[in-house]
NUKE-26819 format. One record per atom (N, C-alpha, C, O, CB): z, y, x; residue in three letters; atom name; chain. Coordinates in Angstrom, 3 decimals. Each point is the difference from the previous one (the first is absolute). Glycine has a CB too. Layout:
<pts>
c3 = Z; c2 = Y; c1 = X; r = ALA; a = CA; c = A .
...
</pts>
This chain:
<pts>
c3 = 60.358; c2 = 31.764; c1 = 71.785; r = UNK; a = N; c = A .
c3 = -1.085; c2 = -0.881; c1 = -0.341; r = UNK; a = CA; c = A .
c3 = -0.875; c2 = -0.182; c1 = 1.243; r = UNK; a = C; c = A .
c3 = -0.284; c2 = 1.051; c1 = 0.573; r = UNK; a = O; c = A .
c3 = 0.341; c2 = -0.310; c1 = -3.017; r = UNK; a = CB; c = A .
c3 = -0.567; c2 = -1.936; c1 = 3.001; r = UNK; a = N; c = A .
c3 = -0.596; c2 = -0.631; c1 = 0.868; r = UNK; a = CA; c = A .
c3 = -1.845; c2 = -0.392; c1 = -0.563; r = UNK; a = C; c = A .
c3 = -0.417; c2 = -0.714; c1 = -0.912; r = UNK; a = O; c = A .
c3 = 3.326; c2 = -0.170; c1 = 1.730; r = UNK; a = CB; c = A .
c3 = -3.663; c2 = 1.769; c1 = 0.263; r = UNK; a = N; c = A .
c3 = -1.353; c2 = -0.131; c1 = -0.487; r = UNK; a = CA; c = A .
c3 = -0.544; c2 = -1.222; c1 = 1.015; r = UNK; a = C; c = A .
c3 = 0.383; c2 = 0.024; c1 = 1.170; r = UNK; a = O; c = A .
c3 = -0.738; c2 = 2.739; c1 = -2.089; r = UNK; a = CB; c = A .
c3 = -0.338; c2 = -3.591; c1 = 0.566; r = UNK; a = N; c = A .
c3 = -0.306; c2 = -0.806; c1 = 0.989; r = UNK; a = CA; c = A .
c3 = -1.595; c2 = -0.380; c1 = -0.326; r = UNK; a = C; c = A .
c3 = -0.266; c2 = -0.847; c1 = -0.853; r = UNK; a = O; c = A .
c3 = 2.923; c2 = -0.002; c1 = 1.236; r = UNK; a = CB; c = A .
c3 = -3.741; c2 = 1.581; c1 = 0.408; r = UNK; a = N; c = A .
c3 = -1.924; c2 = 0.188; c1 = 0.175; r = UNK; a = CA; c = A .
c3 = -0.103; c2 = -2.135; c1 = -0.331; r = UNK; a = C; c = A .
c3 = 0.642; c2 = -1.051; c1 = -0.010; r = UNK; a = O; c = A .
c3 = -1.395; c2 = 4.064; c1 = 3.026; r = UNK; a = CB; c = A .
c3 = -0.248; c2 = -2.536; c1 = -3.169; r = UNK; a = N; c = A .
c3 = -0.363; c2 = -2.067; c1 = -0.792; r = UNK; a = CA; c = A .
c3 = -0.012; c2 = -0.411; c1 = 1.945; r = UNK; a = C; c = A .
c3 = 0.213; c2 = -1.123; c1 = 0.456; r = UNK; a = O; c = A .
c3 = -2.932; c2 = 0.998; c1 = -3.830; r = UNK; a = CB; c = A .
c3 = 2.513; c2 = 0.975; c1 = 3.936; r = UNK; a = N; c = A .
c3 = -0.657; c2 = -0.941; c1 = 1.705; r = UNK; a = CA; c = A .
c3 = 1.629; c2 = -0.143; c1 = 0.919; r = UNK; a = C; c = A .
c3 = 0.202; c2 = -0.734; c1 = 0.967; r = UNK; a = O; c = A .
c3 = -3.447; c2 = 2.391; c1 = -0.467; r = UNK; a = CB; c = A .
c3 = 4.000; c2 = -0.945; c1 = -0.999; r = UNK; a = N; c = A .
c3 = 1.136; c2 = -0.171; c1 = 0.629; r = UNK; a = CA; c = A .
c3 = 0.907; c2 = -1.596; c1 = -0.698; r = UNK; a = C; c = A .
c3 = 0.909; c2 = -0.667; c1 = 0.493; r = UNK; a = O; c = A .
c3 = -1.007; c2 = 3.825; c1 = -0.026; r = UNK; a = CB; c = A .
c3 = -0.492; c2 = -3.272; c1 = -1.487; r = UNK; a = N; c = A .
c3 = 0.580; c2 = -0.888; c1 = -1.055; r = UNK; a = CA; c = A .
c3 = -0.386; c2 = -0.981; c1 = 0.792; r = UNK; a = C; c = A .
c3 = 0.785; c2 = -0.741; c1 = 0.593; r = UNK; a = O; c = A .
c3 = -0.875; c2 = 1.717; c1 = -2.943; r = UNK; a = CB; c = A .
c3 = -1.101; c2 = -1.040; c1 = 2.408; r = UNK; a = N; c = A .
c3 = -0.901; c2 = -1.357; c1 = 0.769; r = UNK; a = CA; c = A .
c3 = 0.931; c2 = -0.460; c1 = 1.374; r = UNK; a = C; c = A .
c3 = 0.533; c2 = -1.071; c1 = 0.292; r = UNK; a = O; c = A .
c3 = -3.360; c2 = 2.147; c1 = -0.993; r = UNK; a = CB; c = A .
c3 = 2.778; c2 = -0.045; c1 = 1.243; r = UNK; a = N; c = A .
c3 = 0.568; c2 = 0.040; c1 = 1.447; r = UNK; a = CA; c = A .
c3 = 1.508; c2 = -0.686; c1 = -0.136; r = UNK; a = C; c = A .
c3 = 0.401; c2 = -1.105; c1 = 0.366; r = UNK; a = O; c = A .
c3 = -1.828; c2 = 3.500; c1 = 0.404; r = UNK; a = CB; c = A .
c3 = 1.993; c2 = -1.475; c1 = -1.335; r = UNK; a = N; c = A .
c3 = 1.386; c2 = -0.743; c1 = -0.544; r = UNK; a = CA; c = A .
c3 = 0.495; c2 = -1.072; c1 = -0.242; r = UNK; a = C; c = A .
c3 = 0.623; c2 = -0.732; c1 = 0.769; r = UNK; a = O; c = A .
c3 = -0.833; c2 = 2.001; c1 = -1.358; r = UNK; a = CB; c = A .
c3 = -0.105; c2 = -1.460; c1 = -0.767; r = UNK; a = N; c = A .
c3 = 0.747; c2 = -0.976; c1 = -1.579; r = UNK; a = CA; c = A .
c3 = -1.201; c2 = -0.903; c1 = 0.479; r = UNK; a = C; c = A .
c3 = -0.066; c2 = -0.739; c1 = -0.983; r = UNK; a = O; c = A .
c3 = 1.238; c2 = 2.472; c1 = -1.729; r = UNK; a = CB; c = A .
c3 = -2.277; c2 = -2.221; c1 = 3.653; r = UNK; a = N; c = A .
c3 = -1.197; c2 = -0.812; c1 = -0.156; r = UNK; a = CA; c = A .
c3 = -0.918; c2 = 0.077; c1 = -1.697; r = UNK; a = C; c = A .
c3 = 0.286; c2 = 0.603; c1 = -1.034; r = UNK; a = O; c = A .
c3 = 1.258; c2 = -2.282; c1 = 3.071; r = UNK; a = CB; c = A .
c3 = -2.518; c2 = 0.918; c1 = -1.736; r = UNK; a = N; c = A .
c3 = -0.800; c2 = -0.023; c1 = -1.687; r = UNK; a = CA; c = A .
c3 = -0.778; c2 = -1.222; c1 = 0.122; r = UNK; a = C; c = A .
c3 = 0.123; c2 = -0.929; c1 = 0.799; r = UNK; a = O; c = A .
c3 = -0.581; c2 = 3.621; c1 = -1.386; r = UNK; a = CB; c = A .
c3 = -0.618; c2 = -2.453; c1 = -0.650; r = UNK; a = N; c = A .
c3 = -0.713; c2 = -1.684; c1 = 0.016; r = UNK; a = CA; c = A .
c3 = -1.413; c2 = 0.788; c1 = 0.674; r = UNK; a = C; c = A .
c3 = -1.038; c2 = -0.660; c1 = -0.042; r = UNK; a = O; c = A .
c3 = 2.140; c2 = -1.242; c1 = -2.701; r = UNK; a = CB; c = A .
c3 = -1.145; c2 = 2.957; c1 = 3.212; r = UNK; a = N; c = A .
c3 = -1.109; c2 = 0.424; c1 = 0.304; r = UNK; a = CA; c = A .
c3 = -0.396; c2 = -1.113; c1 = 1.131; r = UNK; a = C; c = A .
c3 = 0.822; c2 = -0.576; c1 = 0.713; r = UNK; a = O; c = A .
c3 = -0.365; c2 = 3.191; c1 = -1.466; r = UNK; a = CB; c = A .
c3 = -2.010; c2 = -2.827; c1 = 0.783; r = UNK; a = N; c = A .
c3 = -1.126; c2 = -0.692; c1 = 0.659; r = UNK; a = CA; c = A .
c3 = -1.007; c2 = 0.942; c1 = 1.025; r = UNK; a = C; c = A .
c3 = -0.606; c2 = 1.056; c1 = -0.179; r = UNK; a = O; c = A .
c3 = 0.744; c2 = -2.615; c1 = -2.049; r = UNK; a = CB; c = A .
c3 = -0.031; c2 = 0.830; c1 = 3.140; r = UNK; a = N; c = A .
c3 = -0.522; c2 = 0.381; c1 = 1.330; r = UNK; a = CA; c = A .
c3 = -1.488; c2 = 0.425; c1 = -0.101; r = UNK; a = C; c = A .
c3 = -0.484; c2 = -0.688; c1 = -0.899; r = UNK; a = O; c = A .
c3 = 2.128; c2 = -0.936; c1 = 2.011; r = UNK; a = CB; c = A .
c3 = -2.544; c2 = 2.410; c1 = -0.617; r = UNK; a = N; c = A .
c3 = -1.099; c2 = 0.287; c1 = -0.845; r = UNK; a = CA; c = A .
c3 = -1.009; c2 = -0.330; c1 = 0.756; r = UNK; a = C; c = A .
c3 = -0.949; c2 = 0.589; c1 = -0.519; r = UNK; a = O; c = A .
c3 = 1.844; c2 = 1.063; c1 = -0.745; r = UNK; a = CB; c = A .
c3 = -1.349; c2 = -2.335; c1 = 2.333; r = UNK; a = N; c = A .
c3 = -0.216; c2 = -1.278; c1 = 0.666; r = UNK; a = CA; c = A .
c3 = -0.364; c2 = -1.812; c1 = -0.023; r = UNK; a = C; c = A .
c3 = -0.921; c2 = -0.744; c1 = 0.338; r = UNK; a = O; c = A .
c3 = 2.079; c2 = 2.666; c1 = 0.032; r = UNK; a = CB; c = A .
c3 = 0.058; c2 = -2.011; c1 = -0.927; r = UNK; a = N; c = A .
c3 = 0.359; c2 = -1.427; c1 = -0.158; r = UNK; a = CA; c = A .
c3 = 0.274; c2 = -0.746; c1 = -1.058; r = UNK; a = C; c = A .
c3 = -0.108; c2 = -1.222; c1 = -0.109; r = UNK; a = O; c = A .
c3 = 0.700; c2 = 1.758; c1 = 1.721; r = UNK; a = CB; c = A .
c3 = -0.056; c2 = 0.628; c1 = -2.771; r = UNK; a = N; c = A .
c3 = 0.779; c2 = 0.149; c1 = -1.355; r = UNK; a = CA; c = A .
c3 = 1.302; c2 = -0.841; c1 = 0.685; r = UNK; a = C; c = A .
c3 = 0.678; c2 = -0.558; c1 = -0.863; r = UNK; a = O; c = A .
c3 = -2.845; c2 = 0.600; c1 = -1.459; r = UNK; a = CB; c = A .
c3 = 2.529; c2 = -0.191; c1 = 3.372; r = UNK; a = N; c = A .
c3 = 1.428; c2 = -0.860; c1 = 0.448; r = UNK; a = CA; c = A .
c3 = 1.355; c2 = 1.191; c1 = -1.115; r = UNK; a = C; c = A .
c3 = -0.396; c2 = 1.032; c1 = -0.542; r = UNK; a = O; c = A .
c3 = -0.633; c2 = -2.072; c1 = 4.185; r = UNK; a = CB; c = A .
c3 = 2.314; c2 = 0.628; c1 = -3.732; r = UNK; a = N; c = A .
c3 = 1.142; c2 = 0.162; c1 = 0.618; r = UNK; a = CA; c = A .
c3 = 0.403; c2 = 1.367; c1 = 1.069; r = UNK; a = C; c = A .
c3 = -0.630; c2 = -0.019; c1 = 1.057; r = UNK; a = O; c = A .
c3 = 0.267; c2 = -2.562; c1 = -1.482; r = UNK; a = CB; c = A .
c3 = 1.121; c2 = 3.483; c1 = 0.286; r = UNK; a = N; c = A .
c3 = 0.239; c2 = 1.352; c1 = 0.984; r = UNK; a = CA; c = A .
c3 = 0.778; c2 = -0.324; c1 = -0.073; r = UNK; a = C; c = A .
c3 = 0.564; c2 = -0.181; c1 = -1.079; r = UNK; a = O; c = A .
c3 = -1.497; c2 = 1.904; c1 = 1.092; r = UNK; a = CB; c = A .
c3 = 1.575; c2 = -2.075; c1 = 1.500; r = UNK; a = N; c = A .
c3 = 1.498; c2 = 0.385; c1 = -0.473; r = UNK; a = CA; c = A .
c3 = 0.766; c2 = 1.000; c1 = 0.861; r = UNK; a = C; c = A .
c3 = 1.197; c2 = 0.290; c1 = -0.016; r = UNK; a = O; c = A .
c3 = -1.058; c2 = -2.574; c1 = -0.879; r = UNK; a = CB; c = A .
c3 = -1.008; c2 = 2.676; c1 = 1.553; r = UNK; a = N; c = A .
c3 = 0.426; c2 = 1.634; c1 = 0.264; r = UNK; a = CA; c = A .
c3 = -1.964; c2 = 0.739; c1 = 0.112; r = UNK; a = C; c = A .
c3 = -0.883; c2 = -0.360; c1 = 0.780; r = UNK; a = O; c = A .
c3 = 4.144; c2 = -0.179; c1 = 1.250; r = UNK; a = CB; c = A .
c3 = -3.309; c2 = 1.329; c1 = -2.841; r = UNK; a = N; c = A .
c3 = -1.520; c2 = 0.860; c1 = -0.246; r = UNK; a = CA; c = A .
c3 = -0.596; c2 = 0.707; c1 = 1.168; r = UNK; a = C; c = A .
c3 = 0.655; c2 = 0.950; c1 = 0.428; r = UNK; a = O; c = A .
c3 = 0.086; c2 = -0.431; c1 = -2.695; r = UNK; a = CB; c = A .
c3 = -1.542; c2 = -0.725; c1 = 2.690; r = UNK; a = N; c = A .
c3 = -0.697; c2 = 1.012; c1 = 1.400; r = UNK; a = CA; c = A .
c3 = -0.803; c2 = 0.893; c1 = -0.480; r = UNK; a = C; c = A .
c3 = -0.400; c2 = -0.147; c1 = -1.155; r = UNK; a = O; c = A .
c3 = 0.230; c2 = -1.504; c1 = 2.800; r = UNK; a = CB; c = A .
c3 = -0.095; c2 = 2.371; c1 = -1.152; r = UNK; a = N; c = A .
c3 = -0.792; c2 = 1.065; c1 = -0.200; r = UNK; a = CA; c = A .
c3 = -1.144; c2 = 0.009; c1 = 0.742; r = UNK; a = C; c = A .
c3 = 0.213; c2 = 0.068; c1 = 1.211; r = UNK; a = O; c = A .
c3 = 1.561; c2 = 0.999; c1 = -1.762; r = UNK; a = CB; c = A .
c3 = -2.998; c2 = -1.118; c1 = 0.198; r = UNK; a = N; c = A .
c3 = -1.331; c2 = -0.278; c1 = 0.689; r = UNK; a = CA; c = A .
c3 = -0.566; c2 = 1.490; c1 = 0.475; r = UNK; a = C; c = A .
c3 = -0.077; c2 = 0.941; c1 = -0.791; r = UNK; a = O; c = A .
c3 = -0.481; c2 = -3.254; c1 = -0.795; r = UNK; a = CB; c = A .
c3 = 0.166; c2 = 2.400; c1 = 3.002; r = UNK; a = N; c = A .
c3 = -0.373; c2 = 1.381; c1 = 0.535; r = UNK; a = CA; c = A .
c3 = -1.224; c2 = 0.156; c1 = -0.526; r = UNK; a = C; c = A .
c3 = -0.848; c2 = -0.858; c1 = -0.241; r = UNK; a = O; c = A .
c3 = 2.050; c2 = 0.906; c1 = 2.305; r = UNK; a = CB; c = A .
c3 = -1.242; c2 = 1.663; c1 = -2.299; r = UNK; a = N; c = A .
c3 = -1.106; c2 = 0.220; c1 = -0.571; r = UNK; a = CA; c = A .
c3 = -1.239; c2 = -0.200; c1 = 0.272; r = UNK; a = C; c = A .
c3 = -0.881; c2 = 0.342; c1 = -0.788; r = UNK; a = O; c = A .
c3 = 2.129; c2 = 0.679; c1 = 0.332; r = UNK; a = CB; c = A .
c3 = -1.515; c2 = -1.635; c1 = 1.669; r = UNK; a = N; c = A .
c3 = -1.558; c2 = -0.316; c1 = 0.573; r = UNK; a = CA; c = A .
c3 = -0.354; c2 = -1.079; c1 = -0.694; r = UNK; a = C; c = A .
c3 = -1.188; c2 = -0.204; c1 = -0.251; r = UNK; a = O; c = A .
c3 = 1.336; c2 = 0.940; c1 = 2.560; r = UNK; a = CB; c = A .
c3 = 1.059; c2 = -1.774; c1 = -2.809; r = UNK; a = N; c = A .
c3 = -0.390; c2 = -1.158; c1 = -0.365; r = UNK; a = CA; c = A .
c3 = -0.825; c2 = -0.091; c1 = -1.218; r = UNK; a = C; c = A .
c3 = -0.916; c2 = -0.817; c1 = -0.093; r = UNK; a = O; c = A .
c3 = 2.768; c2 = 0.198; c1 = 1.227; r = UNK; a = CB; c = A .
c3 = -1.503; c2 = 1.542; c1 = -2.172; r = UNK; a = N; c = A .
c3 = -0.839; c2 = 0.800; c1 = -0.933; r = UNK; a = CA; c = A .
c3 = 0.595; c2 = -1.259; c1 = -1.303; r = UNK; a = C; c = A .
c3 = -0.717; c2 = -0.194; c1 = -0.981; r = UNK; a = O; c = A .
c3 = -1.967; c2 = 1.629; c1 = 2.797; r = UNK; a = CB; c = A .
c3 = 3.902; c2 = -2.129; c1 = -1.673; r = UNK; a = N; c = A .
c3 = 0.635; c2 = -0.474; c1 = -0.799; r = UNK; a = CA; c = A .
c3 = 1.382; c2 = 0.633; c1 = -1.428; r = UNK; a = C; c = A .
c3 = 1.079; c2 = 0.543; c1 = 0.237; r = UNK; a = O; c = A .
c3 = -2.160; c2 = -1.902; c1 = 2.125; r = UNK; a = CB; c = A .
c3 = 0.498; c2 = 1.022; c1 = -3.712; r = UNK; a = N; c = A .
c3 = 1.192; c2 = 0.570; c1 = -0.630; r = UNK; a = CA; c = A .
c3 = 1.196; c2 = -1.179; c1 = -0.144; r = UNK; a = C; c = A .
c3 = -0.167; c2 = -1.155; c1 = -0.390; r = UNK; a = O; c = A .
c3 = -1.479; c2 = 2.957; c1 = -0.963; r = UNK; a = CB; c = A .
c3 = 2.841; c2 = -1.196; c1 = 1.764; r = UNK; a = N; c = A .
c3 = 1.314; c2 = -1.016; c1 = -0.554; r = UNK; a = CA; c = A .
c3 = 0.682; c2 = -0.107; c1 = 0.914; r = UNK; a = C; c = A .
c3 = -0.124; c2 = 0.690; c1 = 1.012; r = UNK; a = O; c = A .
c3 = -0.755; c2 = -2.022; c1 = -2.413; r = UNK; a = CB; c = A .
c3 = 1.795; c2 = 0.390; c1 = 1.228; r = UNK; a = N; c = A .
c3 = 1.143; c2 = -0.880; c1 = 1.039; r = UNK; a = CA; c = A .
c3 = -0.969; c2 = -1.474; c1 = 0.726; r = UNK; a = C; c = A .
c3 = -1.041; c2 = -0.491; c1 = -0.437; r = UNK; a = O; c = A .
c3 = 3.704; c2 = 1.192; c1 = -1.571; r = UNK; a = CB; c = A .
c3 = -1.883; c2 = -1.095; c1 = 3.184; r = UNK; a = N; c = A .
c3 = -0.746; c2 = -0.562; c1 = 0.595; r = UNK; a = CA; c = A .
c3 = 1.572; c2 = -0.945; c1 = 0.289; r = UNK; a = C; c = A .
c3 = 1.061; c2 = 0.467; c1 = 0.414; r = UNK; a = O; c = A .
c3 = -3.674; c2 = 1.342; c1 = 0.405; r = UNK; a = CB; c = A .
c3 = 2.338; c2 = -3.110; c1 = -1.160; r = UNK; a = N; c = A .
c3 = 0.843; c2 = -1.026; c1 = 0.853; r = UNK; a = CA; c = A .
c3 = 0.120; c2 = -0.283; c1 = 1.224; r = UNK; a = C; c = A .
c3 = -1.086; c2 = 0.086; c1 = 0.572; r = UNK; a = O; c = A .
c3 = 0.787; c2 = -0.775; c1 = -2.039; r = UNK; a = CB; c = A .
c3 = 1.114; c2 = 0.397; c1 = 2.112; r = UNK; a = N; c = A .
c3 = 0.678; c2 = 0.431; c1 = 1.985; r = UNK; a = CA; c = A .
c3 = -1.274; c2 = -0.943; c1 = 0.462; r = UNK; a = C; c = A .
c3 = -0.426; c2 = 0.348; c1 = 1.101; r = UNK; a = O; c = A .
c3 = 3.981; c2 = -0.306; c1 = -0.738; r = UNK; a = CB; c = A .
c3 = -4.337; c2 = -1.276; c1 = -1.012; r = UNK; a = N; c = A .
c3 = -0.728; c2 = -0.619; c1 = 0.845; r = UNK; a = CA; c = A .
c3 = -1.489; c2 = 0.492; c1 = -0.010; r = UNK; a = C; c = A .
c3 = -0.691; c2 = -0.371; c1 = 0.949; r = UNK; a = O; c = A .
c3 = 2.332; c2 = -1.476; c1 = -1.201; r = UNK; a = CB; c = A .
c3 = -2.346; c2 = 2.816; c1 = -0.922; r = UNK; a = N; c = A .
c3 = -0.891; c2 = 0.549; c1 = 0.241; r = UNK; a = CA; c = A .
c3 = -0.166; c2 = 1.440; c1 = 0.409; r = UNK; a = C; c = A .
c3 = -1.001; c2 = 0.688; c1 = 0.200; r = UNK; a = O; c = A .
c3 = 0.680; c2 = -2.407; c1 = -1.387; r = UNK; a = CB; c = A .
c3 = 1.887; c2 = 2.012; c1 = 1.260; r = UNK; a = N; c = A .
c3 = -0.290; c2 = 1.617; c1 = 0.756; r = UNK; a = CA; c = A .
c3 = -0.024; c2 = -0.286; c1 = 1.928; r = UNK; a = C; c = A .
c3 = -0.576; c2 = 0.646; c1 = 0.875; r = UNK; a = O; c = A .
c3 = 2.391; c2 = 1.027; c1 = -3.345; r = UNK; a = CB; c = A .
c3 = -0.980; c2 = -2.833; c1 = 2.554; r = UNK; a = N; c = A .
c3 = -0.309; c2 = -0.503; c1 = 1.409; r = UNK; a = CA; c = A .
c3 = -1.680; c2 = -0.385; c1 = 0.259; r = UNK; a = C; c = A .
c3 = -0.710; c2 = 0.479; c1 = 0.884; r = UNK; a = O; c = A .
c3 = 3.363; c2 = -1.505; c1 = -0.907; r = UNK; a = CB; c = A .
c3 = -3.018; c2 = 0.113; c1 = -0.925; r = UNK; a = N; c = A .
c3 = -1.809; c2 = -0.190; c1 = -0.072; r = UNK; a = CA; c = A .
c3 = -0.272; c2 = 1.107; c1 = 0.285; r = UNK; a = C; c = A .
c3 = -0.517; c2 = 0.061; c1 = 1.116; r = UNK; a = O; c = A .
c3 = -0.076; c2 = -1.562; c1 = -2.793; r = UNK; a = CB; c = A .
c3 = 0.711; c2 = 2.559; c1 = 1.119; r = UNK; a = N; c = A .
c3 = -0.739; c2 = 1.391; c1 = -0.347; r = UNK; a = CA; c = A .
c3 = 0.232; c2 = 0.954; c1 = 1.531; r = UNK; a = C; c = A .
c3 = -0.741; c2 = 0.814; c1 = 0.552; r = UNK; a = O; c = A .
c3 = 1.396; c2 = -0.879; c1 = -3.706; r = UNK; a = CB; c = A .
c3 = 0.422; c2 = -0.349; c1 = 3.439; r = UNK; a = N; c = A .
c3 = 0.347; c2 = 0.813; c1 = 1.322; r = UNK; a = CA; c = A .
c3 = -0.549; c2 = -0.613; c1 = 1.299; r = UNK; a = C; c = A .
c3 = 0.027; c2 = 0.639; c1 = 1.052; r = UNK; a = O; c = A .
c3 = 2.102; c2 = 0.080; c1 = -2.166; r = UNK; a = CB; c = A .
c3 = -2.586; c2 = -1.857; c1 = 1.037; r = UNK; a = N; c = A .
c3 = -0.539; c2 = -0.676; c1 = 1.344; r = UNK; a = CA; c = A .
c3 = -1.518; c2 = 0.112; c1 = -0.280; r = UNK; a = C; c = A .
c3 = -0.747; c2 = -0.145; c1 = 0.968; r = UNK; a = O; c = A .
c3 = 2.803; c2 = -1.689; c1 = -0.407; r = UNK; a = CB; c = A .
c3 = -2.522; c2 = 2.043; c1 = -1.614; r = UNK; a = N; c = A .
c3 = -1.831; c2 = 0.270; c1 = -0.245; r = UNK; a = CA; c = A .
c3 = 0.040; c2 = 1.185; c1 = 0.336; r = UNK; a = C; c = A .
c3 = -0.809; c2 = 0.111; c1 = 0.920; r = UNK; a = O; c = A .
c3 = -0.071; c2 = -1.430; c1 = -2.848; r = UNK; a = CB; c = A .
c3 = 1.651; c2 = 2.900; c1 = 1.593; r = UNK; a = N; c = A .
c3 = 0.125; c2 = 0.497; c1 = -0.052; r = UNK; a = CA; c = A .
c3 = 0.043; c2 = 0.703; c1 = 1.924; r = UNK; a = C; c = A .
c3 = -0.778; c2 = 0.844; c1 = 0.445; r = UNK; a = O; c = A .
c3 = 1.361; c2 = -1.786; c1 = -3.400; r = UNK; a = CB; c = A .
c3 = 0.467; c2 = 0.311; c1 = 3.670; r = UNK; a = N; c = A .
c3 = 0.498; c2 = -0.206; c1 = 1.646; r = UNK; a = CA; c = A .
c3 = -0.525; c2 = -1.166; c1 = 0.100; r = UNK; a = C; c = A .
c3 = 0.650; c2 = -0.966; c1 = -0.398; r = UNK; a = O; c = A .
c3 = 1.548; c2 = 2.112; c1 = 0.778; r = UNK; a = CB; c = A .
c3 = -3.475; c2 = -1.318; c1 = 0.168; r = UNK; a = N; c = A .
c3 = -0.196; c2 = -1.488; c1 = 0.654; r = UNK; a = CA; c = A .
c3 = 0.377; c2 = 0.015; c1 = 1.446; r = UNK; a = C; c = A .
c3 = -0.299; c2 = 0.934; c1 = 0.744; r = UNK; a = O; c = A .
c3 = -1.653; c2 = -1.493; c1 = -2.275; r = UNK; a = CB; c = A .
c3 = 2.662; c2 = -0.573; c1 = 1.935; r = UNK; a = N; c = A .
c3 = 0.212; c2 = -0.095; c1 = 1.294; r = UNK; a = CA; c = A .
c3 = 1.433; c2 = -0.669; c1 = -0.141; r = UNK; a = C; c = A .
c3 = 0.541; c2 = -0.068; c1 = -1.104; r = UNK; a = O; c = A .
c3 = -2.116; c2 = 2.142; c1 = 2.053; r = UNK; a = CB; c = A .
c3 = 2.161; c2 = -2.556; c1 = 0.181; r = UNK; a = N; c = A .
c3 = 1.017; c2 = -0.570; c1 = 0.034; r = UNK; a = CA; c = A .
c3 = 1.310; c2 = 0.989; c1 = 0.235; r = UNK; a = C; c = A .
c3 = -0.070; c2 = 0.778; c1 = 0.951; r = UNK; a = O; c = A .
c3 = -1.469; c2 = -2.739; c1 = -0.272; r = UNK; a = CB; c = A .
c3 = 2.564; c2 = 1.964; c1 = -1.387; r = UNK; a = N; c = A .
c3 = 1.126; c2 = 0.895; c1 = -0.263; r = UNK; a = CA; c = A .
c3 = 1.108; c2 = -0.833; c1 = 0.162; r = UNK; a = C; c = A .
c3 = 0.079; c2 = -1.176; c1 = -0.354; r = UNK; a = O; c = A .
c3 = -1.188; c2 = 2.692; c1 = -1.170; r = UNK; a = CB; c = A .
c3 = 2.123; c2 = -0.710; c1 = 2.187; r = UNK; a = N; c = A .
c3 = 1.386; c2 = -0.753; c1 = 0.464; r = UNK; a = CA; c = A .
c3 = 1.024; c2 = 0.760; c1 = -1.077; r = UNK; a = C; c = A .
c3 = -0.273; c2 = 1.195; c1 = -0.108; r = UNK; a = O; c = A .
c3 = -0.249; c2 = -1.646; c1 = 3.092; r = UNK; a = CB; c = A .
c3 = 1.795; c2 = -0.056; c1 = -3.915; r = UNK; a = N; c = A .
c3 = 0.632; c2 = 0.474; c1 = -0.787; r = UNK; a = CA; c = A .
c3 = 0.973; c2 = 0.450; c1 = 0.769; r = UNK; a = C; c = A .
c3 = 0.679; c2 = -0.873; c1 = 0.540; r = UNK; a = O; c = A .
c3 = -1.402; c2 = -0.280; c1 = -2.274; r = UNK; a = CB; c = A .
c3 = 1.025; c2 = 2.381; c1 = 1.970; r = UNK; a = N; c = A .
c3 = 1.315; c2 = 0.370; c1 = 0.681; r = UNK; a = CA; c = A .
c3 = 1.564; c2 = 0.082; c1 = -0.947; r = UNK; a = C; c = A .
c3 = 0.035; c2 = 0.445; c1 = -1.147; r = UNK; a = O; c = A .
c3 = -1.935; c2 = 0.985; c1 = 2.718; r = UNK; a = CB; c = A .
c3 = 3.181; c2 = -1.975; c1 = -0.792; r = UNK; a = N; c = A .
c3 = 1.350; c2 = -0.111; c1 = -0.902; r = UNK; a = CA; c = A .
c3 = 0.235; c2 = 1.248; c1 = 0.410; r = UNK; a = C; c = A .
c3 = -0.005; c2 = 0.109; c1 = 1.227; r = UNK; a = O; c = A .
c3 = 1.039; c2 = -2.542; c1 = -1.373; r = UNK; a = CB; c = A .
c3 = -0.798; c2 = 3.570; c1 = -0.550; r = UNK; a = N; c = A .
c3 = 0.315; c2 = 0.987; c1 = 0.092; r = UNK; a = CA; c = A .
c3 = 1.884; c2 = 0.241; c1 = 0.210; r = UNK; a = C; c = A .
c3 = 0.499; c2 = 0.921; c1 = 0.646; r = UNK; a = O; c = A .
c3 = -3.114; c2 = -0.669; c1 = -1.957; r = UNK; a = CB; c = A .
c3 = 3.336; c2 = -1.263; c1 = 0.630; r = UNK; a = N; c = A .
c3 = 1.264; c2 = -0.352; c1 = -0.104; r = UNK; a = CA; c = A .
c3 = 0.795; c2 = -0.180; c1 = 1.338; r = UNK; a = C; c = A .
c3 = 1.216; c2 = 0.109; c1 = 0.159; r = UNK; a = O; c = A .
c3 = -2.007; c2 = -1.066; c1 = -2.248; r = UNK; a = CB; c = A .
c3 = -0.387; c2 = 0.588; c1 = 3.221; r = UNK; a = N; c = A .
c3 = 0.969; c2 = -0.191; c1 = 1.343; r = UNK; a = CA; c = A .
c3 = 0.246; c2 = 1.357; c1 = 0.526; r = UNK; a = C; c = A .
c3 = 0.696; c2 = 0.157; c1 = 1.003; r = UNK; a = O; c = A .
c3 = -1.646; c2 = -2.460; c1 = -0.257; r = UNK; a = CB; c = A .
</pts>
């Protein structure tokens, strides 16, 4: 028998869960750092918001893949 926690489910199988932000659409859930003093999942375009208020200044994305 296979136990599977409700947050791994999310991660997984996706859900209708809502971004707690925006009420948008997740379609993969972020996790908001604890300074932000936010409860929930966070959609990829306000955990990016959240990470540049958060780091102000200009940031270069490195491809880790080469």
């Amino acid at each position: 028998m296979v136990f599977i926690t409700n947050q791994k489910a999310v991660l997984y199988m996706g859900s209708d869960e809502k971004c707690t932000l925006c009420d948008g659409k997740i379609d993969h859930p972020y996790l908001a750092m604890k300074e932000w003093d936010i409860d929930g999942h966070l959609c990829g375009k306000c955990y990016s918001k959240k990470l540049s208020e958060f780091y102000p200044g200009e940031h270069e994305r490195v491809n880790l893949s080469e």
